[in-house]
C-alpha positions as CSV (number, residue, x, y, z in Angstrom):
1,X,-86.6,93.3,-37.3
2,X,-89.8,93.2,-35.1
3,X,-89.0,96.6,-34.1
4,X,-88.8,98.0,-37.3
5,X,-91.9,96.7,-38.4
6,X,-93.4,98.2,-35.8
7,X,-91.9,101.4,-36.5
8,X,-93.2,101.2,-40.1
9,X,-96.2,100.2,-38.8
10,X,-96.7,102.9,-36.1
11,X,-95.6,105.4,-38.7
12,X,-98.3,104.6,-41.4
13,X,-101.1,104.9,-39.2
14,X,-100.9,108.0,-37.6
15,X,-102.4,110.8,-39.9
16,X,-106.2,110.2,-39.4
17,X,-107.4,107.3,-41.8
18,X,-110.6,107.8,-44.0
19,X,-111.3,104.5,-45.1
20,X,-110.2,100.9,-43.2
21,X,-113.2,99.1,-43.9
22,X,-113.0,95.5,-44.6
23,X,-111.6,95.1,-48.0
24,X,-109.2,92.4,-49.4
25,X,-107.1,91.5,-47.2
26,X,-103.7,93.1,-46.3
27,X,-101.3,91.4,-48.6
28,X,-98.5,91.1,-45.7
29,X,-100.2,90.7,-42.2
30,X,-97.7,91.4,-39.1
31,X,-99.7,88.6,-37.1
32,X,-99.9,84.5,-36.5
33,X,-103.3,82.9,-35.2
34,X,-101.6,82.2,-32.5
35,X,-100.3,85.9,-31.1
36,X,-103.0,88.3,-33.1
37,X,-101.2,90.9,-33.3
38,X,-102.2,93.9,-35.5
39,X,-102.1,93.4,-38.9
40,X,-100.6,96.1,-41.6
41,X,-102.9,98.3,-42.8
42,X,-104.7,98.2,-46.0
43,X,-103.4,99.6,-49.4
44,X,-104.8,103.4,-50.3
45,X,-107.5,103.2,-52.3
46,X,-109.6,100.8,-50.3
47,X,-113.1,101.2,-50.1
48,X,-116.5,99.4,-48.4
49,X,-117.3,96.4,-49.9
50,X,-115.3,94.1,-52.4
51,X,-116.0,93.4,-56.1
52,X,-119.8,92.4,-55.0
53,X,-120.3,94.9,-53.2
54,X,-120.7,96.2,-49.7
55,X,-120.8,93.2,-46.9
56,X,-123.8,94.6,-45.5
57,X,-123.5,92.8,-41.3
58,X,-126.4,92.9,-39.5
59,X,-128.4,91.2,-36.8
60,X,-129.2,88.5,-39.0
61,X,-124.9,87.9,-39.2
62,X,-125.2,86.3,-35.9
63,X,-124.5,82.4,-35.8
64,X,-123.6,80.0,-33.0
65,X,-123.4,77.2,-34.2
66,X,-120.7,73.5,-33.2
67,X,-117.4,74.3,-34.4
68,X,-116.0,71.3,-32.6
69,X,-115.9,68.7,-35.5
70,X,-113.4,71.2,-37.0
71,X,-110.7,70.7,-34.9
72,X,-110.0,67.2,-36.0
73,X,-111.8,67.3,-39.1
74,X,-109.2,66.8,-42.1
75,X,-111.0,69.7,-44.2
76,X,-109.1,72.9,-44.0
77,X,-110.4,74.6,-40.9
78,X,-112.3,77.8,-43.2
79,X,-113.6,75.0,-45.5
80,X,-115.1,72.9,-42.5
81,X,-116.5,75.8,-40.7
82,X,-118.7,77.0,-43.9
83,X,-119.5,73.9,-44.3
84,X,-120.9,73.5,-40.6
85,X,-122.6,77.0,-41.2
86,X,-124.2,76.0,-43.8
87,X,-125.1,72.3,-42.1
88,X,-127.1,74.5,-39.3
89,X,-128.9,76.8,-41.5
90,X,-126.8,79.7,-41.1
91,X,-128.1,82.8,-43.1
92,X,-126.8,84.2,-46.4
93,X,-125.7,87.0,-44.1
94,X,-124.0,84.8,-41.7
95,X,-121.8,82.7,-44.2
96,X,-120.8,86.5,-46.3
97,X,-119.3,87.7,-43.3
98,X,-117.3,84.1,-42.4
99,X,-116.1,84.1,-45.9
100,X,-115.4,87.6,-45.5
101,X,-112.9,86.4,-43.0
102,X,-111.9,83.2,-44.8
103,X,-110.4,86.3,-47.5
104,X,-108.8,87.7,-45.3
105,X,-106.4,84.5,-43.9
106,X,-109.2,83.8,-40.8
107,X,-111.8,81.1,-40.1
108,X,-114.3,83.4,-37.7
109,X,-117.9,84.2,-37.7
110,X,-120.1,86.9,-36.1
111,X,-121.4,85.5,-32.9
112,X,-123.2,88.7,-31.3
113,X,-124.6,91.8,-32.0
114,X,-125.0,94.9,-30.2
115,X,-125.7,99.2,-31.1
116,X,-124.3,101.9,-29.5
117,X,-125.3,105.3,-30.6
118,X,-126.4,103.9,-33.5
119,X,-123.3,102.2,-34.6
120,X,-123.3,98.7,-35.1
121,X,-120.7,96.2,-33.0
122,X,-120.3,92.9,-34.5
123,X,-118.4,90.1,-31.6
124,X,-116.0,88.3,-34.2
125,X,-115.2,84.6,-32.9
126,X,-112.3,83.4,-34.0
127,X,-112.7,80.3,-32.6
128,X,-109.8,78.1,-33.6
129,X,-106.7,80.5,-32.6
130,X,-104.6,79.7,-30.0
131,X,-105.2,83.2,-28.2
132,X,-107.2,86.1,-29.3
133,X,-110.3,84.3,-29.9
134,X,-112.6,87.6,-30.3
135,X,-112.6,90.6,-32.3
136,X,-115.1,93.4,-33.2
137,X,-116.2,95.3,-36.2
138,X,-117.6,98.9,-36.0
139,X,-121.1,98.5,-38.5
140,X,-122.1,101.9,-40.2
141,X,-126.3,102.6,-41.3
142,X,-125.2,100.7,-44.5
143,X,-123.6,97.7,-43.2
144,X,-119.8,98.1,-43.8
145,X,-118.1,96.9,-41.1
146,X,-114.6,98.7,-39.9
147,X,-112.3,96.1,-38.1
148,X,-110.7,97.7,-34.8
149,X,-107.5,95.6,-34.9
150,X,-106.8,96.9,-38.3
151,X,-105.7,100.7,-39.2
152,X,-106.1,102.4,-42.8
153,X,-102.9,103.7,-44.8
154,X,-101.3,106.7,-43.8
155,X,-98.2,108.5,-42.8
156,X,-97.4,110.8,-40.0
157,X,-94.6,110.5,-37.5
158,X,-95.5,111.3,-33.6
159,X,-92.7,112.1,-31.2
160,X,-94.5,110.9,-28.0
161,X,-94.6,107.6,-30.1
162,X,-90.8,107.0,-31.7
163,X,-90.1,108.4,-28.1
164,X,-92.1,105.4,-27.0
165,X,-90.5,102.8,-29.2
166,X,-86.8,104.1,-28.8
167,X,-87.7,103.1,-24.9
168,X,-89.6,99.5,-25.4
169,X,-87.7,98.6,-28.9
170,X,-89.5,95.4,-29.3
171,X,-93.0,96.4,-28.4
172,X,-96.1,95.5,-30.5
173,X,-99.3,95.8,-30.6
174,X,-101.6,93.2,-29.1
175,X,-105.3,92.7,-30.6
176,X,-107.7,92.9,-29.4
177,X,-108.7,96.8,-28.9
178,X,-110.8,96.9,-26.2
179,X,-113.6,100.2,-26.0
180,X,-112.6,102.9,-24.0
181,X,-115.6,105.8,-24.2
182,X,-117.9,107.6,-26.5
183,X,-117.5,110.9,-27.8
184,X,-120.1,113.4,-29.3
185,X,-119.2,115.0,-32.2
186,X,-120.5,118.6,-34.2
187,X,-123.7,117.8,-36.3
188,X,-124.8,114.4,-34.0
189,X,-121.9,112.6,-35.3
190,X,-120.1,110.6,-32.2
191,X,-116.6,108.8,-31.7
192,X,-115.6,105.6,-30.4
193,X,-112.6,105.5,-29.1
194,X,-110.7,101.9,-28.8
195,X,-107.6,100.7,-27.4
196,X,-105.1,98.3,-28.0
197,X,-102.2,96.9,-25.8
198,X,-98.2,97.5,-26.2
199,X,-96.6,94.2,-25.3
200,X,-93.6,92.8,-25.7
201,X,-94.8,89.3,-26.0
202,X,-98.5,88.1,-25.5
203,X,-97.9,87.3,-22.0
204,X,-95.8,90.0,-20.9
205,X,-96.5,93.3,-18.7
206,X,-98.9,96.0,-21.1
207,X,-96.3,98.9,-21.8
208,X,-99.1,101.6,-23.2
209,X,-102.1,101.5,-24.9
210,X,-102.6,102.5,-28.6
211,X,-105.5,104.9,-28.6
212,X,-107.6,105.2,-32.0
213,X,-110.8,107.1,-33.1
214,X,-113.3,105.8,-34.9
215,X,-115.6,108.8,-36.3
216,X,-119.6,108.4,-37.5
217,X,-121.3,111.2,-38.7
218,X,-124.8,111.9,-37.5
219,X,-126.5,110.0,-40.4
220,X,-124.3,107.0,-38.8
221,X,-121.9,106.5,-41.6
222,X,-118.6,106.0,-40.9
223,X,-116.4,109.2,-41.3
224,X,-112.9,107.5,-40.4
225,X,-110.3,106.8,-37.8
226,X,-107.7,108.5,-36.6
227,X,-104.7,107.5,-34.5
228,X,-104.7,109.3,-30.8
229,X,-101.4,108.4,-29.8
230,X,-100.2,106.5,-26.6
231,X,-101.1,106.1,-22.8
C-alpha cells in the first residue's frame, strides 16, 4: 500500500509545478509527526495566499520564544503554542504564519530568517514532532512562502524513477529537503535546487535523493518547481 502511494505520489509531481505555495492544507497528507514524510501535493487550482489573502513572511515572522509548558500543558498543543506566542509578544506576522501551520495539521513557527539571491528562506520549527523538527519555506518579493517538503499537482511519469521504485518497492520520501546549489537563470531569474531523501524507514540507509527546482524570476517572484528526477 505504501508503495503505491508513493507511486501515485511520485507520478503527480513530475511535470514541472506552477503553483505549490502554501494554501489549505492537502486534504490527505502521506505523513505522521512522527516520520515527516512528504505530504501529497495540493489540489490544482491553488494559489498564494488563502481567503485573506497572501501570508506575507518576513523578517518580522521570526519568534523564539518557551514552548516547553506545551508539552504537558492539557491545551491542544497548536492552541498552547499561540497562546505562548501571543504571551511573549510575538508579532501579527509571527502568529499568521503559526496559524498558517496550525491549518495545515502542524503546531510550528518561523524561528530564522535568511536571503539568498533575493529569495527569502524561512527555518520552520516544528518543535513538538518526534523527528523532523525543521522545515523551510522558499519567500518570494511578496511574501508567499513555497514549502520544500511539499510538491504542486501534476502528472508525468519518469522511467529513471518507476525504474527506481520497481528496485526499492517501499521507498519514500523523507522531509526534510535539504539545499543542494543555485542556479542562474535567463533574464536574472535563479533556481534553487533542493533535495529530499529515499528511505525505506526514517532510520534506514538513504536509497537516492529526490531532486526539485524551485524557479524565481528576476523580479524575485516565484515562477514554480519542477521535479528533476533521482540521484
Amino acid at each position: 500500500m505504501r508503495s503505491t502511494v508513493l507511486a501515485c505520489f511520485l507520478a503527480a509531481a513530475l511535470l514541472g509545478c506552477q503553483q505549490a505555495s502554501l494554501d489549505p492544507a492537502p486534504e490527505t497528507p502521506v505523513t505522521d509527526a512522527a516520520n515527516a514524510r512528504l505530504p501529497l501535493p495540493d489540489h490544482e487550482g491553488a494559489h498564494a495566499g488563502d481567503a485573506t489573502g497572501p501570508l506575507g513572511i518576513g523578517p518580522d515572522a521570526v519568534w523564539n520564544g518557551p514552548v516547553d509548558a506545551c508539552r504537558q500543558d492539557a491545551t491542544a498543543i497548536d492552541t498552547c503554542l499561540l497562546d505562548a506566542m501571543r504571551a511573549s509578544d510575538a508579532t501579527p506576522a509571527a502568529i499568521a504564519a503559526s496559524e498558517r501551520l496550525r491549518g495545515r495539521g502542524e503546531a510550528g513557527y518561523v524561528s530564522a530568517w535568511d536571503e539568498r539571491d533575493g529569495v527569502g528562506i524561512a527555518t520552520i520549527e516544528y518543535p513538538f514532532r518526534a523527528n523532523t523538527n525543521h522545515g523551510t519555506w522558499l519567500v518570494d518579493r511578496d511574501g508567499r512562502p513555497t514549502d520544500v517538503d511539499s510538491l504542486a499537482d501534476s502528472a508525468l511519469s519518469v522511467p529513471s524513477i518507476e525504474a527506481f521504485l520497481a528496485a526499492h518497492p517501499d521507498a519514500h520520501p523523507f522531509a526534510p529537503a535539504e539545499f543542494v546549489e543555485r542556479r542562474a537563470l535567463p533574464d536574472g531569474g535563479v533556481r534553487l535546487v533542493y533535495a529530499t531523501a529515499m528511505r525505506s524507514c526514517h532510520a534506514c540507509a538513504v536509497l537516492g535523493r529526490l531532486q526539485v527546482a524551485y524557479d524565481f524570476d528576476g523580479e524575485r517572484d516565484f515562477a514554480g518547481q519542477q521535479v528533476l528526477g533521482l540521484e
